[in-house]
C-alpha positions as CSV (number, residue, x, y, z in Angstrom):
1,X,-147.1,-168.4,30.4
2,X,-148.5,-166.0,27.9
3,X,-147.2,-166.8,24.5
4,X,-146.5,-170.1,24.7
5,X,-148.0,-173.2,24.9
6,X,-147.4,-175.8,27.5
7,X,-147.3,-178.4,24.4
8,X,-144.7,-176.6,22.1
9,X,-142.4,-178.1,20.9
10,X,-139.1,-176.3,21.1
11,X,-135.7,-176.9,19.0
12,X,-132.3,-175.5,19.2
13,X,-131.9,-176.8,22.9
14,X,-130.4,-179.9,22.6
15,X,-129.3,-182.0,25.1
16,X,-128.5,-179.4,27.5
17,X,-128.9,-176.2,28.9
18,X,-125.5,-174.7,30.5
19,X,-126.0,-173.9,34.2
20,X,-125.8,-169.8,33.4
21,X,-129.2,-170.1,31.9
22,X,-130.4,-171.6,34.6
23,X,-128.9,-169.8,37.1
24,X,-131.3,-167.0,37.6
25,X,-131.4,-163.5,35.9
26,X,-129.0,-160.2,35.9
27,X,-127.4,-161.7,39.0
28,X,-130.7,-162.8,40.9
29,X,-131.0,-166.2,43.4
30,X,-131.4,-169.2,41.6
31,X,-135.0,-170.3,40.2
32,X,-135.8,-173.7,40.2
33,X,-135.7,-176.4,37.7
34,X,-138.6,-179.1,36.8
35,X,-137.9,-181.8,34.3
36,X,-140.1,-184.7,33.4
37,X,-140.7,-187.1,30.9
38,X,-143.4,-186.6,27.7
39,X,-145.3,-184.0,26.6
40,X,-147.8,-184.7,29.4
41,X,-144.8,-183.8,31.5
42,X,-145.9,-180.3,30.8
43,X,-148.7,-180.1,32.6
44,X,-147.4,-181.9,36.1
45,X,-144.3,-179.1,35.5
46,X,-146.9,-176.5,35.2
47,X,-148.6,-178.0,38.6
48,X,-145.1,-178.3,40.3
49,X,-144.1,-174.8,39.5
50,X,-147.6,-173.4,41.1
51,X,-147.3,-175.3,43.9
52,X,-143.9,-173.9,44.6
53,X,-145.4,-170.3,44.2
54,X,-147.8,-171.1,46.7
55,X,-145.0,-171.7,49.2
56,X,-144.7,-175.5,49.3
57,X,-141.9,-177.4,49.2
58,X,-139.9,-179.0,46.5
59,X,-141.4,-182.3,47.5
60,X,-144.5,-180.5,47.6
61,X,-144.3,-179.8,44.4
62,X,-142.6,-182.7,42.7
63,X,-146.3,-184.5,44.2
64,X,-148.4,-182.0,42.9
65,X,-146.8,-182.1,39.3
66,X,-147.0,-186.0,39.5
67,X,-150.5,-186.1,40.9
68,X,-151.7,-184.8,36.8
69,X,-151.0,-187.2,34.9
70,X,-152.1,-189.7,37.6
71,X,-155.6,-188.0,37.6
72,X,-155.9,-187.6,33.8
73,X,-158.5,-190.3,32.1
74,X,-156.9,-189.5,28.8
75,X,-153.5,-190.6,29.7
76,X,-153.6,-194.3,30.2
77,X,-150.0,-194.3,30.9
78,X,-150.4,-193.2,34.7
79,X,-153.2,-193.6,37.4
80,X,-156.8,-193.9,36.9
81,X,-156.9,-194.6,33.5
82,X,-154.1,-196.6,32.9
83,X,-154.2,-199.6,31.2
84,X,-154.9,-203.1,33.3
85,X,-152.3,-206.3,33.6
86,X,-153.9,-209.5,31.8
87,X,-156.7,-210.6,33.8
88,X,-158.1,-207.0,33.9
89,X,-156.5,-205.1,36.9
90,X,-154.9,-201.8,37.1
91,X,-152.2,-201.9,39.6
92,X,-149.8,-198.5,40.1
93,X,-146.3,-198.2,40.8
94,X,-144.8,-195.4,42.3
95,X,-141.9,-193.6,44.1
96,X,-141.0,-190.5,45.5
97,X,-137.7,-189.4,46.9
98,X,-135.6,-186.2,48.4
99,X,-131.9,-185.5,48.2
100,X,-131.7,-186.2,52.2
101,X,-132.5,-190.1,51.7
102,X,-136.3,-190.3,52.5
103,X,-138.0,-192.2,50.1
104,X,-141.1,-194.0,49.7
105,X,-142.9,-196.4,47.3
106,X,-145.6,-198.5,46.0
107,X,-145.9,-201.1,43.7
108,X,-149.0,-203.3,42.4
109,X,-151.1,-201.2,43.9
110,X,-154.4,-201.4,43.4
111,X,-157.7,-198.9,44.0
112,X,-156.1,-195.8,44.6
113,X,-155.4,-193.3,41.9
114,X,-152.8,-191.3,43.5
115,X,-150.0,-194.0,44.1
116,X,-147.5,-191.1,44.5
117,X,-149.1,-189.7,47.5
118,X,-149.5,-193.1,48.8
119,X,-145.8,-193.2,48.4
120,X,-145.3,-190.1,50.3
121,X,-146.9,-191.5,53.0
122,X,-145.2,-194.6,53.2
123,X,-142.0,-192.5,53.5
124,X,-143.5,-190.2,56.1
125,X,-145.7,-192.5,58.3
126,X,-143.7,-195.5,58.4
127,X,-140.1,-196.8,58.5
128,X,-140.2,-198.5,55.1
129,X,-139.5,-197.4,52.1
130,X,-141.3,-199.6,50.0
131,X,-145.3,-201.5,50.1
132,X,-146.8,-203.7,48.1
133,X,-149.9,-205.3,46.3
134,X,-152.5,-205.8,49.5
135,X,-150.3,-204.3,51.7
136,X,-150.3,-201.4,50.5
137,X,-154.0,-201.2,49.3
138,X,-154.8,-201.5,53.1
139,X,-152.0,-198.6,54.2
140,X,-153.8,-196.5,51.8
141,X,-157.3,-197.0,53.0
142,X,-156.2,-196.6,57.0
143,X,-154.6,-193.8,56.1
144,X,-157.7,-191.8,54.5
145,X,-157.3,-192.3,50.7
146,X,-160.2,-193.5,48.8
147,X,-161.3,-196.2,47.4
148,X,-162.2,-196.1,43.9
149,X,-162.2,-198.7,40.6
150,X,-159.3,-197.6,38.2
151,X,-160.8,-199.5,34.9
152,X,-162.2,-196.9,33.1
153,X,-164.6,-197.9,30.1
154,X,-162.0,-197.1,27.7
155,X,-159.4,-198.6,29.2
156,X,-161.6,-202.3,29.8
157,X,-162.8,-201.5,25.6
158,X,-159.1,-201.5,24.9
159,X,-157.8,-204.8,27.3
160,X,-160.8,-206.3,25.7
161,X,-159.8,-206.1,22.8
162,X,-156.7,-207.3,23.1
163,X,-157.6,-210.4,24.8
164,X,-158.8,-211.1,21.0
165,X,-155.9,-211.6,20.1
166,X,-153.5,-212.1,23.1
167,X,-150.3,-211.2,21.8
168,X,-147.9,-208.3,22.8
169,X,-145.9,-206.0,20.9
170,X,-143.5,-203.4,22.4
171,X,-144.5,-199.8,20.6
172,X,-141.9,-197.7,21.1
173,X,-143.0,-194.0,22.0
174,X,-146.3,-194.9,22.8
175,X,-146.5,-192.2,25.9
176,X,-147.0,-189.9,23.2
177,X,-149.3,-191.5,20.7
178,X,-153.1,-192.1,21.0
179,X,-153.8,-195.9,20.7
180,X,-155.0,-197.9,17.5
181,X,-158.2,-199.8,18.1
182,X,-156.7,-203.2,19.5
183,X,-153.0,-202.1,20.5
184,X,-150.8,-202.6,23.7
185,X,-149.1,-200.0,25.7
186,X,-145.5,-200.8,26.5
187,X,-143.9,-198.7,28.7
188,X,-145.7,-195.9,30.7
189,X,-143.9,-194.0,32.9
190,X,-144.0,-189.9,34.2
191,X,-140.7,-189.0,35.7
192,X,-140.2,-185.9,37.7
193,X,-137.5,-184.3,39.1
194,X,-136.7,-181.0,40.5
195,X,-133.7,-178.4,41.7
196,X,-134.4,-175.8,44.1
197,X,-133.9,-172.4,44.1
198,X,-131.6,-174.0,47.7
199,X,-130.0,-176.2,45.5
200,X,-131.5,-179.3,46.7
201,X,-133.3,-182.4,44.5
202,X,-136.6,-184.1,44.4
203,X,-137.9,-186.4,42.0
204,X,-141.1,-188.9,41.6
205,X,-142.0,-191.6,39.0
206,X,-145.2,-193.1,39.1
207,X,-146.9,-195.5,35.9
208,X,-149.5,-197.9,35.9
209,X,-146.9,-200.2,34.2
210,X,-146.9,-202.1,31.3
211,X,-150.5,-202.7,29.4
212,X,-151.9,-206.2,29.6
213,X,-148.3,-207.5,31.8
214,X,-148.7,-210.6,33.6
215,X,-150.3,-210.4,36.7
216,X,-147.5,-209.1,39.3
217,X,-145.1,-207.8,37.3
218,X,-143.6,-204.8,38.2
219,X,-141.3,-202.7,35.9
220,X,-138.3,-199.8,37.4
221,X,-140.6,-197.2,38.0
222,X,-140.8,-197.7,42.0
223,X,-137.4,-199.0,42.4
224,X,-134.8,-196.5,43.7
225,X,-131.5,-196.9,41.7
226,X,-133.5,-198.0,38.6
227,X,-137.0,-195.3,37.6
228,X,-135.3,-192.8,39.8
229,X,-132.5,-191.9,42.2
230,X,-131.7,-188.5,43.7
231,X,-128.4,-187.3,45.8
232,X,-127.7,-184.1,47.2
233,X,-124.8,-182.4,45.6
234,X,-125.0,-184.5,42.5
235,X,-128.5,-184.5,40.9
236,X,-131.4,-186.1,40.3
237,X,-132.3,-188.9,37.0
238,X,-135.4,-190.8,36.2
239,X,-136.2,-193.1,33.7
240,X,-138.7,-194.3,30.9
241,X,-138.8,-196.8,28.5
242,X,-139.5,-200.5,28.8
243,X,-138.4,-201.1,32.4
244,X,-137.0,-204.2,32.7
245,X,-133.8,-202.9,30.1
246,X,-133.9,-200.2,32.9
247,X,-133.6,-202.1,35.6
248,X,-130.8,-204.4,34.9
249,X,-128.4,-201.4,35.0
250,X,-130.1,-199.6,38.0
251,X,-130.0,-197.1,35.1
252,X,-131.1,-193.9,37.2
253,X,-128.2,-194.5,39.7
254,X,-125.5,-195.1,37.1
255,X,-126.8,-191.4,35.4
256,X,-126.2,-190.0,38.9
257,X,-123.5,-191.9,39.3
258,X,-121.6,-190.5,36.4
259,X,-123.0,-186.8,37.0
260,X,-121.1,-187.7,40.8
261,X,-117.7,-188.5,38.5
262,X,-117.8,-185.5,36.8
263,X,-119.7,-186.2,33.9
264,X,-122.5,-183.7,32.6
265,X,-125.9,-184.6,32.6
266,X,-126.2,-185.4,28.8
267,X,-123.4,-187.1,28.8
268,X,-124.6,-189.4,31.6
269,X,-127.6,-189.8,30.0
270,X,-126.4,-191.0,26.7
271,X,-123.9,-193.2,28.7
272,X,-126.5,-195.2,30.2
273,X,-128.6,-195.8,27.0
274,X,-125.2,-196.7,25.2
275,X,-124.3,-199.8,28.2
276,X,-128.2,-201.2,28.0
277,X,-126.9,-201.5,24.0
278,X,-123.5,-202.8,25.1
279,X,-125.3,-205.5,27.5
280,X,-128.4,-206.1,25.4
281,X,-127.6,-206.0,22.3
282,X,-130.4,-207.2,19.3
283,X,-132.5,-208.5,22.5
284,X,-133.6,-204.4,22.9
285,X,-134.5,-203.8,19.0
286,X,-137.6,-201.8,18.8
287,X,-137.4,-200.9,22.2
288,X,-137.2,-197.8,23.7
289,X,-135.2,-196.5,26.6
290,X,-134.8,-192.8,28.2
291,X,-133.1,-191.1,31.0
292,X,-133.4,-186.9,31.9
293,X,-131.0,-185.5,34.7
294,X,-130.6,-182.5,36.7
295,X,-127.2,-181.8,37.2
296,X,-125.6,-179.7,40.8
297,X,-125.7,-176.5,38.8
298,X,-129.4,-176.7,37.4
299,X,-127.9,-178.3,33.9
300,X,-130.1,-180.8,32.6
301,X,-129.6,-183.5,29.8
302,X,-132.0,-186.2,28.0
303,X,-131.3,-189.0,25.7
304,X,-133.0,-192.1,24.9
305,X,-132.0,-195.2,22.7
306,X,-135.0,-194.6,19.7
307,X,-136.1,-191.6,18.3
308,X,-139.3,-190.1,19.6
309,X,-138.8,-189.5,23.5
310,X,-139.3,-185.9,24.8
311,X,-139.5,-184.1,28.0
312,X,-140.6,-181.1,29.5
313,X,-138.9,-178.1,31.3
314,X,-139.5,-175.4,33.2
315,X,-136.8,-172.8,33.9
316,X,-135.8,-169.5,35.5
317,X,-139.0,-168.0,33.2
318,X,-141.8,-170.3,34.6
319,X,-142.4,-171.4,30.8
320,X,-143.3,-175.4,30.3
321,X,-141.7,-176.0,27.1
322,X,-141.4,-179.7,25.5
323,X,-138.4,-180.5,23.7
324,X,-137.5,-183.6,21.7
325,X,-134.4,-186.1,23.1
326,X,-131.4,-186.8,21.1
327,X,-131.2,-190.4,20.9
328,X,-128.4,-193.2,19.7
329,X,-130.3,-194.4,16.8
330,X,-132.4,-192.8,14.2
């Protein structure tokens, strides 16, 4: 990655790269494709694309990129870290799925940092697809994770001060901004999805939710159809934004839905964000809302309702790169 940071931010992009440039070099196989959302997305990219070097597997490294942000004390969007629900608990939510329908998930869970590997396992050791709250917890344990508290001092300094006051505010972006003294986090989400060199799809999502929710609440992130959906053939989408607006249009399946009908993947994208408007109307001002997609050919798209969203991709060079969404207003 020599020249470039994995926190640039690059222009001239767009919505879209066409399937040429991602289509491998002067005639050579395929490379594979990682997209997630945020700048933070950067770094899990970088992860994924190491683990695939190694020789893992896409799942593999869709995993490893999402186990980053999950780890990171500074992101308090994702995993150990993340922000608590009201009365002071941090509770993850996360799924991870491949294009030949194994999926697994968690939601609510609480005491284990790496939800999306907890996820993994459910898909792999049971014949769910989806655990929750104390359910989960216990899977976890009996399957060899640790045990470990997921308030950090930061994160209890900042729920403590907002039980001063009590009051919520969406704060649209906030994945990439570092929190005033006494604000909420929103949304907070890392989505992660991946082509093959093979052609096949993987993607995760994984979040400790909304900051300060009410106890229980759990947003898109680990519902398939809604924070992420994947199909062989067609593509992979995931989501971000404030989940519920998500959710009520299983808004990752309808993107991969539309990629199925022929659309491309900005296209779907922006389709999505423009019927969460159609249904929603004033109810979603100052919201935001943001879909990425890998298309069949390795084309990818973004778009989001507010200014502000970005992602990160890596392509046939191996380069992280962070580029900013077009979105429908602003």
């Amino acid at each position: 990655m020599a020249g470039m940071t994995r926190r640039t931010m690059v222009g001239g992009i767009g919505a879209a790269l066409p399937a040429a440039a991602l289509a491998g070099q002067n005639g050579a196989a395929p490379a594979p494709v990682i997209l997630s959302t945020w700048d933070f997305g950067a770094a899990a990219n970088d992860a994924a694309i190491a683990r695939l070097r190694a020789g893992g597997s896409l799942l593999d490294a869709i995993e490893a990129g999402a186990r980053v942000p999950e780890a990171d004390l500074s992101n308090h969007s994702v995993g150990k870290g993340g922000y608590p629900d009201r009365d002071g608990h941090v509770t993850l939510d996360a799924v991870i799925m491949d294009d030949a329908g194994h999926v697994g998930a968690v939601a609510a869970l609480e005491d284990v940092t790496h939800a999306v590997s907890v996820a993994r396992a459910v898909m792999e050791r049971t014949p769910h697809t989806l655990l929750v709250g104390e359910g989960a917890r216990r899977f976890a344990l009996d399957n060899g994770f640790r045990a470990e508290s997921l308030l950090t001092p930061d994160a209890e300094a900042e729920w403590r001060k907002w039980l001063s006051t009590a009051k919520y505010q969406p704060v649209a972006n906030i994945e990439n901004r570092r929190p005033a003294p006494g604000s909420a986090l929103d949304h907070d989400t890392i989505g992660i999805v991946g082509r093959g060199a093979d052609g096949r799809f993987a993607g995760a999502c994984t979040t400790s939710g909304m900051a300060f929710k009410m106890r229980g609440r759990v947003g898109d992130s680990p519902q398939v159809g809604a924070g992420l959906f994947v199909e062989a053939g067609v593509g992979a989408a995931t989501a971000t934004g404030v989940g519920e607006e998500v959710t009520r249009i299983a808004g990752s399946a309808r993107v991969v839905s539309s990629m199925r009908a022929g659309m491309a993947p900005a296209a779907a994208c922006r389709e999505a964000v423009e019927h969460i408007v159609r249904l929603r109307g004033k109810a979603i001002d100052g919201m935001q809302v943001g879909f990425i997609a890998i298309g069949r050919t390795g084309a990818i798209g973004a778009f989001a309702l507010m200014p502000g969203f970005t992602y990160a991709l890596t392509g046939p060079d191996g380069r992280s790169t962070v580029h900013p969404a077009p979105s429908l207003r602003g």
